[in-house]
C-alpha positions as CSV (number, residue, x, y, z in Angstrom):
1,X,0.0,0.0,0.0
2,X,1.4,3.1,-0.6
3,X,-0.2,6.7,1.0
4,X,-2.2,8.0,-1.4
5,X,-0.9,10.9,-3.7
6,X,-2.7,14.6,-2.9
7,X,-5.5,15.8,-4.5
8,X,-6.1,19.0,-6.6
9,X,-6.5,22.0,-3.9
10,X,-7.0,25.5,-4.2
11,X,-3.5,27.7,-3.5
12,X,-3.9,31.6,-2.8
13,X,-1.1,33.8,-2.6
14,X,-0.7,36.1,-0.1
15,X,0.8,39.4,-0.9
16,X,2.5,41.8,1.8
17,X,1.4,45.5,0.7
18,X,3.3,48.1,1.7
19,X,1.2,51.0,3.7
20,X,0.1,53.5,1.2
21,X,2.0,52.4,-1.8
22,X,-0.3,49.3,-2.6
23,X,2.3,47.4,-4.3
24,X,3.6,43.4,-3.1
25,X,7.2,43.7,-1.1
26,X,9.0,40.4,-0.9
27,X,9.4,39.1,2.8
28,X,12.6,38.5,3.7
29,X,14.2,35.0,4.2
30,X,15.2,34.1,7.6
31,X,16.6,31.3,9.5
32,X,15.4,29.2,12.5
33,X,17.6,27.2,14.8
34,X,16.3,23.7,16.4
35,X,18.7,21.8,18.4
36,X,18.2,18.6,21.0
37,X,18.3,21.1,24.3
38,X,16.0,23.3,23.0
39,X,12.4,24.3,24.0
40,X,8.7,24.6,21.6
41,X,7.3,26.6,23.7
42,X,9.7,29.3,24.7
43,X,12.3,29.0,22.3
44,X,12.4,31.8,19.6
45,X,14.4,30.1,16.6
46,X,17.3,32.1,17.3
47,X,20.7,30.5,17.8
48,X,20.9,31.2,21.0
49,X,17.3,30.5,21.9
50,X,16.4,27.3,19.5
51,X,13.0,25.1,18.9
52,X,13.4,21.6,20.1
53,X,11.4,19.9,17.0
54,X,12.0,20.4,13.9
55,X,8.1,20.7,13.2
56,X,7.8,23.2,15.2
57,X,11.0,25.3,13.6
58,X,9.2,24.6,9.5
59,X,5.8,25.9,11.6
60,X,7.4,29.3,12.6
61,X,8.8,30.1,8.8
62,X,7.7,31.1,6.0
63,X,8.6,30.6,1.7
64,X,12.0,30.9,1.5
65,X,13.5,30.3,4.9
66,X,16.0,27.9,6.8
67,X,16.0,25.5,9.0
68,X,19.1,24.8,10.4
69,X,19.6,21.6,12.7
70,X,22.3,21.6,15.4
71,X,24.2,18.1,15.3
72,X,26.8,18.0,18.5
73,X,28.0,14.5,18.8
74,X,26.3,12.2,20.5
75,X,23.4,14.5,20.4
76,X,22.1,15.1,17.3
77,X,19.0,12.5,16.6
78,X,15.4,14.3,16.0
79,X,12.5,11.5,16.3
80,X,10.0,12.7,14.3
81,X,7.7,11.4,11.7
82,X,6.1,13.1,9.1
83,X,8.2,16.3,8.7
84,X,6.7,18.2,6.1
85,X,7.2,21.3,4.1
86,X,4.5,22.6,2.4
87,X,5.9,26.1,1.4
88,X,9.5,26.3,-0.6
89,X,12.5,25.6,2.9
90,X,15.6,24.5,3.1
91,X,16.3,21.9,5.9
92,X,20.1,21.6,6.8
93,X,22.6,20.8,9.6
94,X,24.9,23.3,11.1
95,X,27.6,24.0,9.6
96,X,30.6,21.8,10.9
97,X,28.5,19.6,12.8
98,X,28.4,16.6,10.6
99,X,25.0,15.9,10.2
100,X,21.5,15.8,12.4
101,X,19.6,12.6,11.7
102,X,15.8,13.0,11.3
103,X,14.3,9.5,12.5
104,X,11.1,8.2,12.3
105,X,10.3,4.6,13.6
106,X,9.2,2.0,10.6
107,X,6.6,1.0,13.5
108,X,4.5,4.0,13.5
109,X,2.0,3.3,10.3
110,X,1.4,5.4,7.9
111,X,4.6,7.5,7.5
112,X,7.1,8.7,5.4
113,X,9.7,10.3,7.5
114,X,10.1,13.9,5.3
115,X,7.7,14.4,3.1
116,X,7.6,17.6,0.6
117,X,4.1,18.9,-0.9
118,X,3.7,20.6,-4.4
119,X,3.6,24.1,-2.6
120,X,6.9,23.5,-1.4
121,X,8.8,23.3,-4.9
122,X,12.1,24.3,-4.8
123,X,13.0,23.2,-1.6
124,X,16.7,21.4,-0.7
125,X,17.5,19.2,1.8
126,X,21.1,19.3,2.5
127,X,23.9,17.4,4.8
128,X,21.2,15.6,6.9
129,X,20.8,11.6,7.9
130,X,17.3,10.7,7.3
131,X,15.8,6.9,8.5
132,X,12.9,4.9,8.8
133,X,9.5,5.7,7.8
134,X,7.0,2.9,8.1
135,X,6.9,3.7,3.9
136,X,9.7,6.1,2.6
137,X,12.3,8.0,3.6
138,X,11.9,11.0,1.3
139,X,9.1,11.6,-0.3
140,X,8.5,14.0,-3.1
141,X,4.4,14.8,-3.6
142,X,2.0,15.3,-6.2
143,X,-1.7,16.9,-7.1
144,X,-1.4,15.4,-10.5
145,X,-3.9,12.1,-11.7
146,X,-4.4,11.4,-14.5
147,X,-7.0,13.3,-16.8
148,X,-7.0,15.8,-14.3
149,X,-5.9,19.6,-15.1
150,X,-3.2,20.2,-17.0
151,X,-1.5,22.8,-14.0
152,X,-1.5,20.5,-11.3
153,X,1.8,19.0,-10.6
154,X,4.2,17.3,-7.6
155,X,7.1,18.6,-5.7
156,X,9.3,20.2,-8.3
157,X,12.5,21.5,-9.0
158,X,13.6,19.6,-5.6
159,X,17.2,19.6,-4.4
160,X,18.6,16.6,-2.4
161,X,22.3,16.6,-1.7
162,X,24.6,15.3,0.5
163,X,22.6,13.1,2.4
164,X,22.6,9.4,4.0
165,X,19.2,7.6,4.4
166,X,18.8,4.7,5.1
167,X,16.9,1.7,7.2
168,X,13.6,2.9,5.8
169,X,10.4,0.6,5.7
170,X,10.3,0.7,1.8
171,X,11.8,2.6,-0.5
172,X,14.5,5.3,0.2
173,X,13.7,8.1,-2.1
174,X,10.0,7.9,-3.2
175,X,9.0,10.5,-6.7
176,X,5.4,10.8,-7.8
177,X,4.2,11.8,-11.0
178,X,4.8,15.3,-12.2
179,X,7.3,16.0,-9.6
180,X,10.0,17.3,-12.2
181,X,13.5,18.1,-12.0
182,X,14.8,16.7,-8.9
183,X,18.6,16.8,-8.2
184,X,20.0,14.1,-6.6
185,X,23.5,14.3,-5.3
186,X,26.2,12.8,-3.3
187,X,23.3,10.9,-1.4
188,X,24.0,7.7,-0.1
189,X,21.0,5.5,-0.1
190,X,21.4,1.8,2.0
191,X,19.3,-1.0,4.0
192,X,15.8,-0.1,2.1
193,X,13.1,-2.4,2.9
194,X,13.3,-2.5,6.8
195,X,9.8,-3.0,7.1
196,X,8.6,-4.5,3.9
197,X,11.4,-5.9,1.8
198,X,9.2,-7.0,-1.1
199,X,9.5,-3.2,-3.0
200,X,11.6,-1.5,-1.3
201,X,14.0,0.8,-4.0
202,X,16.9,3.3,-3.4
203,X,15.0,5.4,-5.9
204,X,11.7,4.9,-7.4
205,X,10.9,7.5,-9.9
206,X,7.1,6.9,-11.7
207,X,6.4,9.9,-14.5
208,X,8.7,12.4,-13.2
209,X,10.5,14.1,-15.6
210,X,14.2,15.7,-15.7
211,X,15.5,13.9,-12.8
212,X,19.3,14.4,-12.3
213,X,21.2,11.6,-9.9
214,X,24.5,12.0,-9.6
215,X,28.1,11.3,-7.6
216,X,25.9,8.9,-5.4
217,X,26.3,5.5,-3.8
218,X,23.3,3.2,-4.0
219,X,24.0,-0.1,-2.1
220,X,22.2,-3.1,0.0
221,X,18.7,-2.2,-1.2
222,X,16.2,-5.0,-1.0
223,X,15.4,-4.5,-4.2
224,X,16.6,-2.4,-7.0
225,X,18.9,0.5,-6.9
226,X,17.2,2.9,-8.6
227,X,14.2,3.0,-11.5
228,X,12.9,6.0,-13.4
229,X,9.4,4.6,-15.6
230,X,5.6,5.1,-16.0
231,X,6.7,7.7,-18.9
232,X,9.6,9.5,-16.8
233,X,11.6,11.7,-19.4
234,X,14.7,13.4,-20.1
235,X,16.3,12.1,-16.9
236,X,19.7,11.2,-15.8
237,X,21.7,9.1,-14.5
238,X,25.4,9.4,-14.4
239,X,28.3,8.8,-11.9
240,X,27.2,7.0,-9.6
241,X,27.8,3.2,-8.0
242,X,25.0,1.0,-7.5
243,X,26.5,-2.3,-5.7
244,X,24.6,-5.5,-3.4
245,X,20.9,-5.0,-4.4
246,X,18.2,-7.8,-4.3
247,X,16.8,-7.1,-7.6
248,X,18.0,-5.0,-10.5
249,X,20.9,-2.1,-10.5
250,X,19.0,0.5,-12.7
251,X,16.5,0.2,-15.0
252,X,15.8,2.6,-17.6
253,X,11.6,1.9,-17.5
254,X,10.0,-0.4,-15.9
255,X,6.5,-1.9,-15.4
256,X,3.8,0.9,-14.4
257,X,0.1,0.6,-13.8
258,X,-2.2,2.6,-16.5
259,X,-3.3,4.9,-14.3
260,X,0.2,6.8,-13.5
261,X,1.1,7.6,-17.4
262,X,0.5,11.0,-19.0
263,X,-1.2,10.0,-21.8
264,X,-1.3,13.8,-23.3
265,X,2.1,13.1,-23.6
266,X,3.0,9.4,-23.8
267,X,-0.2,8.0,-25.5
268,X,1.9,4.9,-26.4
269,X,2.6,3.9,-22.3
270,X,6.6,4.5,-23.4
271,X,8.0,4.0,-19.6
272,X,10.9,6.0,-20.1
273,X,11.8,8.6,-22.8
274,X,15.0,10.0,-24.0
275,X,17.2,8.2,-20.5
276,X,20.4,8.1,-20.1
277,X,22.8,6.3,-17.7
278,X,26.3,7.2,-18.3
279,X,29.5,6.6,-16.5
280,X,28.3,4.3,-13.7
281,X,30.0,1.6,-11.5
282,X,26.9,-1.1,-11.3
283,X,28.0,-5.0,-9.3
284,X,26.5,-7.3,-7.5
285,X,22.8,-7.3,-8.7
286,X,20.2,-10.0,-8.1
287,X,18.5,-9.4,-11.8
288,X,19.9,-7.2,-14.5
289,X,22.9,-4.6,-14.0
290,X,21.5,-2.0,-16.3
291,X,18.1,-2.6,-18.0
292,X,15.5,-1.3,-20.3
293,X,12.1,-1.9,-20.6
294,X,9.8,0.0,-22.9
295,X,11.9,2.5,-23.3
296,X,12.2,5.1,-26.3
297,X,15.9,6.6,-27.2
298,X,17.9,5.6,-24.1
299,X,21.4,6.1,-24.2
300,X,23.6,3.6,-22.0
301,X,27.1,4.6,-22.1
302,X,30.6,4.4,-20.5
303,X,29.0,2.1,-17.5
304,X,31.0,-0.9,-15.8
305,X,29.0,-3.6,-14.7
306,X,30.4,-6.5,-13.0
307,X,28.7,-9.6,-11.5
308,X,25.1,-9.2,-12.5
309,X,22.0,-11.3,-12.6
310,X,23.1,-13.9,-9.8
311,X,19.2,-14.1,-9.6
312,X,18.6,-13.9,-13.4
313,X,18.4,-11.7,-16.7
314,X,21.5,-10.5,-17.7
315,X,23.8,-7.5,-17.3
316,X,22.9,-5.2,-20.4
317,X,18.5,-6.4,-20.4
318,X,15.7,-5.7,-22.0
319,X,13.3,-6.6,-20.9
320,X,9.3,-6.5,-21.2
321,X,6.5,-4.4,-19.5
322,X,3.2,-6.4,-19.5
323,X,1.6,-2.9,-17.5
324,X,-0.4,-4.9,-14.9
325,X,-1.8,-7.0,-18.2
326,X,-4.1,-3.9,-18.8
327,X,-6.2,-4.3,-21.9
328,X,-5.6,-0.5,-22.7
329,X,-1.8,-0.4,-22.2
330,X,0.6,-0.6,-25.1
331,X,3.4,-2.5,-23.6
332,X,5.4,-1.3,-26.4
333,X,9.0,-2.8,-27.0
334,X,12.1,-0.9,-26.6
335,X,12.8,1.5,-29.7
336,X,16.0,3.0,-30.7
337,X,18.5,2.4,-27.7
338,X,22.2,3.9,-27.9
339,X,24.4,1.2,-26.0
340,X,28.0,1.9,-26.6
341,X,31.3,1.7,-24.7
342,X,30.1,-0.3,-21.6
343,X,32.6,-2.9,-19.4
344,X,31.0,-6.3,-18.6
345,X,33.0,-8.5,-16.4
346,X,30.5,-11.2,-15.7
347,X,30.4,-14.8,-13.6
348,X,28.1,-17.1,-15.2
349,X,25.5,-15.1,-16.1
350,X,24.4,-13.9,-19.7
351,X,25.8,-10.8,-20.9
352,X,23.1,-9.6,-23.0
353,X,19.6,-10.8,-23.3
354,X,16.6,-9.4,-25.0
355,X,13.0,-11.3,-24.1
356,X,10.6,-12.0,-26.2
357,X,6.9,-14.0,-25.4
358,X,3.8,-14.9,-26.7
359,X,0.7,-14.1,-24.4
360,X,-3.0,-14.5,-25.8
361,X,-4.2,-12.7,-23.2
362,X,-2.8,-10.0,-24.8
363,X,-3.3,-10.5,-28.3
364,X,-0.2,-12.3,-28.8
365,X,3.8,-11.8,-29.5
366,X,5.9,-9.6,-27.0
367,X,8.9,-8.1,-27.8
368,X,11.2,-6.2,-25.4
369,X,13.2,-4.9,-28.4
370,X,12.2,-3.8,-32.1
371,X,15.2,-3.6,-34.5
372,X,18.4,-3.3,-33.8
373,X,19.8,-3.3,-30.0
374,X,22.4,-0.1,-30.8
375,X,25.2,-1.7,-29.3
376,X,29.0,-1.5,-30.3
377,X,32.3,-0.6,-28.7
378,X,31.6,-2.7,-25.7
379,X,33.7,-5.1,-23.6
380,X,32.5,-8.4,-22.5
381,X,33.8,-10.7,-20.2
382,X,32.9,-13.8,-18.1
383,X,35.1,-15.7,-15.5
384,X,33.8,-19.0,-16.3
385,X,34.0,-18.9,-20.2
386,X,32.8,-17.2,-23.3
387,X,30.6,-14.3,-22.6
388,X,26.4,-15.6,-23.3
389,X,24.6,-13.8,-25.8
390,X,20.6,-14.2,-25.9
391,X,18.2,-12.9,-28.5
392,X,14.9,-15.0,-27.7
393,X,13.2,-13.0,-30.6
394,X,12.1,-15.9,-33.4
395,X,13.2,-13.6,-36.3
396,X,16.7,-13.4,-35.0
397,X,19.3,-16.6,-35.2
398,X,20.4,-16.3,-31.3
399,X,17.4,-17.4,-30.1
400,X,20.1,-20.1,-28.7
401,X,20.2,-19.6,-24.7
402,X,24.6,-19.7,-25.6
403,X,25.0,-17.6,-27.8
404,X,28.3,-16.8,-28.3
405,X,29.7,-13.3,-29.3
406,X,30.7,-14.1,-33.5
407,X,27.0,-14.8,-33.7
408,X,26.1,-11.9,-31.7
409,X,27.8,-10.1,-33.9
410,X,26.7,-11.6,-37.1
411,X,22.8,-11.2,-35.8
């Protein structure tokens, strides 16, 4: 189950006149203190004089202020669930404190542990630990459903750096649709799936577009590193190392339920458009090291990937979306990928694979892959032997589960 996305409510700005002049004067940005020896009720938010909660600190400011959280050693753990901003903040630690861990026990139902509304687009979190959450760590809101109006949208132009979450019931960083253009930095994301270890992601993206994650380490997740799908466009990945998760490393699309695309936009249920995942360390996955599934112009490029698939698939996948078997979805197969100058160093497991099924239910053949793969210039290796190649498509002659690489080539 996961908590229920906002719906469509109605947002009034509120302008400061100036006496007699009649026109709107910005407010001022300030910043409020909260620190472990502080007091809520007759604390001021000064440094000298902090809140105690961080609640009540985001309560006191207004759209475009800080909050600063004091982090002493030994001394620096806030328990509190459901921190939310719902105007634009930054939350931080204290400059040369290391960083104040915002906790929230998996235990207490219904949580995330930060949680960041529409209204409060344009908000960073910075230099903070953040764990548990009975569902995420982080999680980014939306207004949008579909067929609703066109304006409504989730948490946007969101800045996440320089953080370590971990321990969280599901997944660590949780994006709803429409919540465009978050920046994800030097965040290290472990130990997802505390609570409930059967989808529990470092990073689950669904129909957000323009996502940057970047100089980031992604490890022990209980299931897969990180996912952008349900139509997410124009994001990317690069730079990061995704090592010791139970299911894939990163997926370029995914599987999405009908009800999360923008089909304005994506009428053909494409679950990820224009991707690209460049320059990343991926090892020790339980399913594929990078894959693709429905995707539309991805570009996979200059990744290592080592040790994939002990579970299955294959380090470069693609695979197929069946799009909860949805008589309405499209399902459509891969089109037009870019895969070039990628390191596999592989033990026992295929190197490449590209599904293929037949399902009446669904009106017959599935491919995960129309044409041509777009691969060249990468290195394959296996410890135990040749490197496996596997095109399951009938059309193809490597429908052969050993393919070997003259044949892949000769395809």
């Amino acid at each position: 189950m996961a908590i229920a996305p906002l719906r469509p409510r109605s947002l009034f700005p509120v302008l400061l006149l100036s006496a007699g002049l009649g026109v709107s004067v910005p407010a001022l940005s300030a910043e409020y203190f909260v620190s472990t020896s502080g007091n809520d009720s007759s604390g001021t938010g000064t440094l000298q004089n902090p809140y105690r909660t961080v609640k009540r600190a985001i309560s006191a400011g207004r759209a475009g202020d800080t909050i600063t959280l004091r982090a002493p050693a030994n001394n620096r753990t806030y328990n509190e669930c459901d921190v939310r901003l719902r105007q634009k903040m930054t939350l931080q630690t204290y400059a040369g404190e290391g960083k104040a861990r915002i906790h929230c026990a998996i235990t207490t139902p219904e949580t995330v542990t930060i949680q960041i509304d529409p209204a409060a687009s344009g908000s960073r979190l910075s230099n903070l630990e953040i764990s548990g959450g009975y569902y995420y760590g982080i999680m980014l809101q939306t207004n949008w459903y579909q067929g609703g109006p066109a304006t409504d949208t989730g948490a946007s132009d969101v800045v996440l750096e320089d953080l370590l979450i971990h321990s969280t019931g599901r997944d660590g960083i949780k994006i709803t649709p429409k919540s465009n253009r978050a920046t994800i930095r030097r965040v290290e994301i472990h130990t997802t799936g505390a609570r409930d270890n059967s989808n529990a992601d470092g990073i689950d993206n669904v129909n957000a577009d323009g996502m940057l994650v970047e100089d980031s380490y992604i490890h022990d997740t209980a299931t897969t590193g990180m996912y952008f799908k349900g139509g997410a466009r124009d994001v990317v990945v690069q730079r990061n190392r995704i090592e010791n998760t139970g299911d894939a490393g990163i997926l370029v699309g995914f599987d999405t339920s009908v009800e999360f695309f923008d089909l304005s936009a994506n009428p053909q249920y494409y679950e990820s458009i224009r991707g690209i995942v460049r320059n990343n360390v991926v090892r020790n996955t339980g399913y594929s090291g990078i894959g693709m599934y429905a995707s539309k112009d991805a570009i996979v490029a200059n990744n290592t990937i080592i040790n994939a698939g002990s579970k299955g698939h294959a380090a470069l996948f693609f695979g197929l979306s069946l799009q909860d078997w949805d008589q309405d979805a499209k399902r459509p197969p891969n089109i037009n990928p870019t895969v070039r100058n990628n390191l596999v160093v592989q033990d026992g497991r295929p190197c490449v694979e590209i599904r293929w099924t037949h399902e009446e239910e669904l009106g017959g053949a599935l491919s995960a892959l129309d044409g041509d793969p777009g691969m060249d210039w990468n290195g394959y290796s296996d410890r135990r032997g040749a490197c496996r190649f596997i095109d399951q498509r009938p059309q193809t002659p490597m429908l052969v589960a050993n393919g070997d690489f003259d044949r892949w080539r000769r395809r």
